[in-house]
C-alpha positions as CSV (number, residue, x, y, z in Angstrom):
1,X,-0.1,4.0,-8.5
2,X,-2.7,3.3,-5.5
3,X,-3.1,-0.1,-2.8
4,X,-3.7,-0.2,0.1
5,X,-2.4,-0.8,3.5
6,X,-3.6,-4.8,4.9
7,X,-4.5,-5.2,8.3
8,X,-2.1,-6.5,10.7
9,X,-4.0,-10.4,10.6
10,X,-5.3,-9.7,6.7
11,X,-8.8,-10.5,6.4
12,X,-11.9,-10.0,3.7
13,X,-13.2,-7.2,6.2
14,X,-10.2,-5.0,6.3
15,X,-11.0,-1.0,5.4
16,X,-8.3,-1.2,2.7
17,X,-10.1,-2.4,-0.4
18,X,-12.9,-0.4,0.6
19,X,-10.5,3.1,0.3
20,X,-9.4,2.2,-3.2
21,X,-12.9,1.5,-4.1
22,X,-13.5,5.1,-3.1
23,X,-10.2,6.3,-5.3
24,X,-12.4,5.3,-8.2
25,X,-15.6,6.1,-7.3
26,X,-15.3,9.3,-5.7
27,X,-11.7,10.8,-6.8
28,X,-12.3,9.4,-9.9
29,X,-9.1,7.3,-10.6
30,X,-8.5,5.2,-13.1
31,X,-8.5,1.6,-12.1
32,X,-5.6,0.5,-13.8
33,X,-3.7,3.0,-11.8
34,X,-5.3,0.5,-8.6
35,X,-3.6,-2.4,-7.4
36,X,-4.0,-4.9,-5.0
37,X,-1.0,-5.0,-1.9
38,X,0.3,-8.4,-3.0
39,X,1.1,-6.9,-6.8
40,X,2.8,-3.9,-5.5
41,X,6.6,-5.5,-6.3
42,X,5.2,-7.1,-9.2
43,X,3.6,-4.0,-11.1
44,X,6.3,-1.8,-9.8
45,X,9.1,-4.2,-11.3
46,X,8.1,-3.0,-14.1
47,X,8.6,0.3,-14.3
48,X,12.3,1.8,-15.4
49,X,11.8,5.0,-13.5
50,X,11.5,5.4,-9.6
51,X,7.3,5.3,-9.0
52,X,5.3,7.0,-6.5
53,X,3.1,4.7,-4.8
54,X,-0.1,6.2,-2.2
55,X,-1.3,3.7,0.3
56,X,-4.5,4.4,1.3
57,X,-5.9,3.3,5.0
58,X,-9.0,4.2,7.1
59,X,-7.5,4.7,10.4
60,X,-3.7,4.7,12.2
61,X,-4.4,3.0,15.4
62,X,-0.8,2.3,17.3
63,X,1.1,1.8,13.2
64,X,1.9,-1.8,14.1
65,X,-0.3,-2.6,10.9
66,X,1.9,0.2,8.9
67,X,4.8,-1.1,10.2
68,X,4.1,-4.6,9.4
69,X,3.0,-4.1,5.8
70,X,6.2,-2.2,5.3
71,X,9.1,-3.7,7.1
72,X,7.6,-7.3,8.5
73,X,5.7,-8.8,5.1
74,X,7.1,-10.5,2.2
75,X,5.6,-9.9,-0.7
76,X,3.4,-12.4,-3.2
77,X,6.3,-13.5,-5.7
78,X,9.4,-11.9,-3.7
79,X,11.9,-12.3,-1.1
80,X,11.6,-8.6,0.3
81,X,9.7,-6.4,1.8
82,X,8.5,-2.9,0.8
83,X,10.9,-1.3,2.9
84,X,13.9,-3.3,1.1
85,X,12.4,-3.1,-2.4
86,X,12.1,1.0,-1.7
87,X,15.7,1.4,-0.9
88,X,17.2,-0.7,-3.6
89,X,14.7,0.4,-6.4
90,X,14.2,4.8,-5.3
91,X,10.4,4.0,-5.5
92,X,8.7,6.4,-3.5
93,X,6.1,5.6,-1.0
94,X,3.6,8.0,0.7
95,X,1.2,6.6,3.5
96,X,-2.2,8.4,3.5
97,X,-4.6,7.2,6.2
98,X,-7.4,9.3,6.9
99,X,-7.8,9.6,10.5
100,X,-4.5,9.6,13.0
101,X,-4.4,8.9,16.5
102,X,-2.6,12.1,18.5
103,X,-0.7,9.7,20.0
């Protein structure tokens, strides 16, 4: 599965929708395999196995937005965060932003 990582004050102008658009378009990924941040739990609750899950972002700045979206928010429908879910469940997340700051 694909999402995205939301921006640190969410907003309809964050890079994040725009980067799964592209997994589609130009990686050619099926959109059912795309879902929005605030299903993650809900899709993932789903699934028997442990899942692989590839957050896609634009740009790490300082990681406060990464940090955020995985230890800080509670997800649509839950009372945990990614972080939380991810250790109780053995669901696999990999955080693939294309540019990094050295830094």
């Amino acid at each position: 599965m694909y999402s995205y990582i939301p921006g640190e004050d969410p907003n309809p102008s964050d890079s994040g929708p725009i980067f799964t658009r592209k997994l589609k378009s130009e990686l050619d990924i099926n959109e059912s395999q795309i879902i929005f941040y605030d299903e993650i739990i809900n899709h993932l609750s789903a699934k028997k196995e442990a899942t692989p899950v590839i957050l896609v972002d634009d740009f790490v700045g300082t990681g406060m937005q990464c940090k955020k979206a995985w230890n800080d928010n509670y997800l649509k429908g839950s009372s945990e965060t990614l972080s939380s879910y991810c250790i109780k469940k053995g669901h696999v997340f990999i955080y693939a932003p294309l540019i990094m700051n050295k830094l």
